[in-house]
C-alpha positions in Angstrom: 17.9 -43.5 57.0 20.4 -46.0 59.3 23.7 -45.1 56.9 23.8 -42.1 58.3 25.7 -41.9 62.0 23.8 -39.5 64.9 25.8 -36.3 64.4 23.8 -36.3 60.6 20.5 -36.8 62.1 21.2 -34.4 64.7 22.0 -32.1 61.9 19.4 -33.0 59.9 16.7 -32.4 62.9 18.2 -29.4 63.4 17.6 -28.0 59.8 14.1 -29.4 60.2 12.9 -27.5 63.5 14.4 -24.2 61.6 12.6 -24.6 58.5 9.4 -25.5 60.4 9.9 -22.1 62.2 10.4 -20.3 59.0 7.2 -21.7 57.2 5.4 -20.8 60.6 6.9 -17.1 60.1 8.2 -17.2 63.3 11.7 -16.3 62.0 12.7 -15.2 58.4 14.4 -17.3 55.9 17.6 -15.0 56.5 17.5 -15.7 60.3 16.8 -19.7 59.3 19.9 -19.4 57.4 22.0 -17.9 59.8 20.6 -20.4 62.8 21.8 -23.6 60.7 25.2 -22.0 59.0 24.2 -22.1 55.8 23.6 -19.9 52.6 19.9 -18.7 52.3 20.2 -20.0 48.7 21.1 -23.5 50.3 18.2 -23.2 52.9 15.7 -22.9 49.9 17.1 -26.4 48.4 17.2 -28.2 51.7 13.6 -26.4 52.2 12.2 -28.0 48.6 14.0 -31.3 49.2 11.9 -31.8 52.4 8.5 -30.9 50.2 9.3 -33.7 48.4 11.4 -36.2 50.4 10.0 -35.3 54.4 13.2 -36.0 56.6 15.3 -38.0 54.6 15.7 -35.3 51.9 17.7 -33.2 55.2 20.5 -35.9 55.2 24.1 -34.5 53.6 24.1 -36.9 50.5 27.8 -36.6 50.3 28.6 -38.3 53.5 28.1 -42.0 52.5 29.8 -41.5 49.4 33.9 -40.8 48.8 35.0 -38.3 46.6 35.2 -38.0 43.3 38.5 -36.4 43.0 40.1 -39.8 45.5 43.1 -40.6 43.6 42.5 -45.2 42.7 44.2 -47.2 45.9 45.7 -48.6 42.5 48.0 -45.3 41.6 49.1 -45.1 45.4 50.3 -48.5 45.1 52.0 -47.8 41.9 53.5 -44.4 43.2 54.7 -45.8 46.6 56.2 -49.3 44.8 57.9 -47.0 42.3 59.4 -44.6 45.1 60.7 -47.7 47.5 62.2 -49.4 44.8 63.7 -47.2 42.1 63.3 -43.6 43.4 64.1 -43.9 47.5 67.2 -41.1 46.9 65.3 -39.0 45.2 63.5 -35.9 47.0 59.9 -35.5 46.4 60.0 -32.7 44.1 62.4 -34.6 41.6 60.2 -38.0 42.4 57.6 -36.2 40.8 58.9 -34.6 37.8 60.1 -38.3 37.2 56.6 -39.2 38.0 55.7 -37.0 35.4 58.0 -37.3 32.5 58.7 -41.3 32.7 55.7 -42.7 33.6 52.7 -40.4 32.7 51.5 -40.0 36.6 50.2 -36.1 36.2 48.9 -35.9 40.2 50.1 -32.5 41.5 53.4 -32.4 43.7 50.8 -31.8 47.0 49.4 -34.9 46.3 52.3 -36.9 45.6 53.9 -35.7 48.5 50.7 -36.9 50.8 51.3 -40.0 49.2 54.3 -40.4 50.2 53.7 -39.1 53.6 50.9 -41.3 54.4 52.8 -44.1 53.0 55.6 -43.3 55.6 58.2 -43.2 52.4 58.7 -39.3 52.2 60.1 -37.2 54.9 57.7 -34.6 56.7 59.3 -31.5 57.4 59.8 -31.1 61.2 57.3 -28.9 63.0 58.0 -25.1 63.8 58.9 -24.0 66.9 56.5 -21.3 68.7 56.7 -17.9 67.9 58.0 -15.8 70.5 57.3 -12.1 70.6 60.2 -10.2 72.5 59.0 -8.4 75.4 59.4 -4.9 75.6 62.0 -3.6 78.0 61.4 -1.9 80.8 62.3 1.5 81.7 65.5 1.8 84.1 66.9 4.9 85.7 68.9 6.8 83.4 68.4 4.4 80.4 67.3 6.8 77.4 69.4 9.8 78.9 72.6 11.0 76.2 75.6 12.0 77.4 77.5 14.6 74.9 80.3 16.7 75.5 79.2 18.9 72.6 78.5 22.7 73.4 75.4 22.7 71.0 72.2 23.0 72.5 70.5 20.0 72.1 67.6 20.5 73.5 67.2 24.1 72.3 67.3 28.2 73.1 65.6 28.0 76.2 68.8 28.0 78.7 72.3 28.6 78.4 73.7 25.6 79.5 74.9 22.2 77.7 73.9 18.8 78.8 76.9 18.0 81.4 75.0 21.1 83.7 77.7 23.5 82.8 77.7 26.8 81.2 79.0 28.1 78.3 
């Protein structure tokens, strides 16, 4: 098929040479699975498809087609005209309760705020800085040691002195 780019038939020539190996029992249909990253359950599909199809039926059907869930260019018109010209003080999460509420527009907030994003009308949130772990301190003469007047025995019954080296 020429709609597909290389990468796919790459792909799909891989997924070939591994099902020819598993119909020649050279490897198991687990193994095939495991070579080309995909479910065994997924392997036997792609393995019936190219029964009946030969190469062709390897291709990823879903790459020359866009998504059924793509919001209509349409609705990102509407929802970028609407937030330029009426809403352009409001933040996002009020822009889309309005969205909601006055003009029926029931996308979730993510995608409303992607709209917005892509459109370059909503602010993005400025990047993180990097996490940086503390590092642990190092040991220095005399850094853990406790100085106590106290006459109790810290440190217990084994000699009679206290901590400052004199006796009791």
């Amino acid at each position: 098929m020429a709609l597909y780019p290389a990468s796919a038939r790459e792909r799909a020539m891989k997924v070939q040479e591994v099902i020819l190996r598993a119909m020649n029992k050279q490897i198991t249909f687990w193994e095939a699975a495991h070579i080309a990253r995909i479910s065994p359950r997924h392997l036997r599909r792609l393995f019936e498809r190219y029964r009946r199809l030969g190469f062709d039926g390897l291709y990823d059907r879903r790459r020359s087609q866009p998504s059924p869930k793509r919001v209509p260019w349409v609705v990102v018109e509407q929802v970028l005209c609407l937030y330029r010209e009426k809403y352009f003080d409001f933040s996002v999460r009020h822009f889309h309760e309005k969205l909601r509420e006055e003009h029926g527009i029931t996308y979730s907030y993510t995608c409303i705020k992607r709209m917005l994003q892509g459109g370059r009308a909503g602010e993005q949130a400025r990047k993180r800085g990097t996490h940086r772990r503390k590092r642990e301190r190092r040991p220095m003469v005399g850094m853990l040691l406790h100085i106590d007047a106290s006459s109790h025995r810290w440190l217990g019954a084994s000699s009679g002195m206290n901590l400052l080296g004199g006796s009791r």
